[in-house]
C-alpha positions, 0 to 999 in steps of 0.5 A: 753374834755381831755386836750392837749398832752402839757397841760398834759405834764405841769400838770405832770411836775409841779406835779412832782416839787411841790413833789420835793419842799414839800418832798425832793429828790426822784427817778424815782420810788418814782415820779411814786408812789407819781403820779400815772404815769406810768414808761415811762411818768415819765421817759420823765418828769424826761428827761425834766426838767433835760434839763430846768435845774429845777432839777438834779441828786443829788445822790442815793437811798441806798434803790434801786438797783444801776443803773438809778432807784436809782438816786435821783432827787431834785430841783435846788435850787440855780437858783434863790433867794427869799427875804422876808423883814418885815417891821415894823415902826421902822425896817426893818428885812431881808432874803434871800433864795433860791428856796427850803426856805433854809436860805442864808443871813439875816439881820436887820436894825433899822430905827429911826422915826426922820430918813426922807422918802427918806433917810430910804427909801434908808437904807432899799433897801441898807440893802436889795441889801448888804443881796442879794450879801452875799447870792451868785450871783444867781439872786432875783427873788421874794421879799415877804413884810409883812407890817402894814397897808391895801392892796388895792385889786385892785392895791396890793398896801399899802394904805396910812395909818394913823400912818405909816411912810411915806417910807413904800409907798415909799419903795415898788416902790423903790424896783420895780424900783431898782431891777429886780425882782417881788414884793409882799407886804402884810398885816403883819398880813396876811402872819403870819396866811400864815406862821401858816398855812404851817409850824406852829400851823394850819398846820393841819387846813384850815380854822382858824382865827389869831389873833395878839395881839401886839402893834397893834390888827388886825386878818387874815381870812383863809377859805377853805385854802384861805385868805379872804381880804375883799372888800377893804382889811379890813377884819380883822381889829378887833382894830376898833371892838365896845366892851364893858368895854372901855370909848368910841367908835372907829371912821373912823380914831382911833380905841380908844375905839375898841378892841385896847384899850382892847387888844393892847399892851398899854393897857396889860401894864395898865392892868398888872400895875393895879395887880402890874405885873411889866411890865419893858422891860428886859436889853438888850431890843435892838431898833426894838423889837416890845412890849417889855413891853407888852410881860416882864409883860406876861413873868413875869406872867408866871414865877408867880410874884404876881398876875400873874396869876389874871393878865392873867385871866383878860387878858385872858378875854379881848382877849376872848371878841373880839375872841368871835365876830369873831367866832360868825360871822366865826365860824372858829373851831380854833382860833391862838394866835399870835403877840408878846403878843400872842406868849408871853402868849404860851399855858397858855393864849391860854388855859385861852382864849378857856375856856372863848370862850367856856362860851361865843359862843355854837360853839366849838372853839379851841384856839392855841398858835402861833408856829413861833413867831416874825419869823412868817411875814419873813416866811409868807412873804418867802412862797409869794415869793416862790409861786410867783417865782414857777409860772415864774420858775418851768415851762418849758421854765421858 
């Protein structure tokens, strides 16, 4: 059944927008090329979303003839903002952009742990509303959050998590209740293989496996291009996985004696005291920094302290053994080193883990070096809600 005059109409105009956000501004006739359309269709989509006020003339093609065909058409990217928060158990991290992900105003905010739920709750919706005003009057229409901790499947909720602070629940029903905007929350975890995968080490891949490799251990699913959460939003959860080499096994509520106490940050410090890898967090290590332990004895091994380089082949084999089990169960072809040990270790940890996957699974695996580092939960979280704000804006009548 061929769709409705109106249907095709709104298939053609969020084509065009969607062309206008990944490549730019660009004429009449690049839109006809790009779409397939033909001249009169373009022309009356170009019409319509002028008068939406979702795009405007920005200036001319040098490359065409003078005249309507030259103008150049982008997106209006100051109707609205976005926000992005990452909030993690000591600090809250924000930016605020504009439609097209341009950086307007940012800002972080350390949280003390002796700091109360309700008076952290009110720093961190206060450092958020002061980053909105800086960054001009347009209305916040999206806020992405990438947090610790599950989200329910049902409600898009935080569950309430053993060993996170308290203001974390609270804080997103403060912003729903403070702003006039659209709120997000998702697993921090989640959003960075979100960020990888638009504009960091998989942008070529659309199926992988991140791991995250900081003071917490966890993985994101990326299948077909899509994140795969789990039933109860769980997946992922590989600090719980029972390996080998440590004194215990995990339970319901610890994940002692899982991966975690291989690959978590308290862990990398023992394993480098063990080979004398001096694991001191550098001066002017400021508050809200996660891992600076962990991540000084990887930058130390890198820059071939004694015994650096044992220190990163031990190391190199614990990651190996929980990527292994993953790539067994998901054969992903392309696992992502990412968290702050990950990015810390860049392409010398990555390359030691692939060699060791390579002895230890028959599916060829390649291991990546995370691209976007402690940046990469504010730009996943950024892409939500962009994503989120395309749907309510970029429509006609939007």
């Amino acid at each position: 059944m061929p769709a409705s005059p109106s249907t095709a109409r709104a298939i053609n105009d969020r084509l065009a927008l969607e062309l206008l956000q990944r490549d730019g501004p660009l004429t009449a006739t690049q839109l006809k090329t790009l779409t397939g359309l033909s001249r009169p269709t373009v022309a009356d989509l170009v019409e319509r979303l002028q008068g939406a006020g979702l795009i405007r003339v920005v200036g001319e093609s040098g490359a065409e003839r003078r005249g309507p065909n030259a103008r150049l058409y982008g997106i209006v990217a100051d109707r609205a903002h976005l926000a992005a928060l990452d909030v993690r158990t000591d600090s809250v991290a924000v930016v605020v952009a504009d439609l097209l992900g341009v950086t307007l105003a940012e800002d972080t905010l350390p949280i003390d742990g002796t700091t109360g739920t309700g008076p952290a709750i009110e720093q961190a919706v206060a450092l958020l509303e002061r980053t909105a005003r800086r960054a001009g009057p347009a209305p916040l229409h999206s806020v992405g959050i990438g947090a610790p901790g599950l989200i329910d499947p049902a409600t898009g909720e935080l569950r309430d998590t053993t060993g996170l602070p308290a203001w974390h629940r609270g804080l997103v029903a403060a912003l729903q209740q403070r702003l006039p905007a659209t709120v997000l929350v998702e697993n921090e975890t989640n959003l960075a293989a979100v960020a990888e995968q638009r504009g960091g080490a998989a942008r070529d891949r659309d199926t992988f496996v991140l791991l995250w490799l900081g003071h917490g251990i966890g993985a994101a699913v990326m299948l077909d291009g899509r994140l795969r959460r789990g039933a109860s939003g769980g997946a992922g959860e590989i600090g719980f996985l029972p390996v080998p080499w440590t004194t215990g096994v995990p339970s319901a509520v610890s994940c002692d004696g899982g991966f975690h106490s291989l690959a978590g940050s308290a862990a990398v410090c023992e394993l480098a005291a063990r080979y004398g890898v001096p694991a001191g967090a550098p001066a002017g290590t400021q508050g809200g920094e996660q891992d600076p332990v962990a991540v000084h004895a990887v930058h130390a091994a890198l820059a071939g302290v004694a015994n650096g380089d044992v220190f990163l082949d031990a190391l190199a084999d614990r990651v190996a053994l929980g990527a292994a089990a993953v790539v067994s169960v998901l054969d992903p072809g392309c696992v992502v080193l990412a968290g702050e040990v990950g990015h810390a270790g860049g392409d010398a940890l990555a390359s030691r883990v692939e060699e060791r996957l390579a002895r230890l699974s028959p599916l060829p695996t390649e291991v990546r070096a995370g691209a976007l580092g402690g940046a990469a939960v504010l730009r996943g979280a950024l892409v939500a809600a962009r994503d989120a704000a395309q749907d309510a804006l970029f429509a006609p009548g939007g």
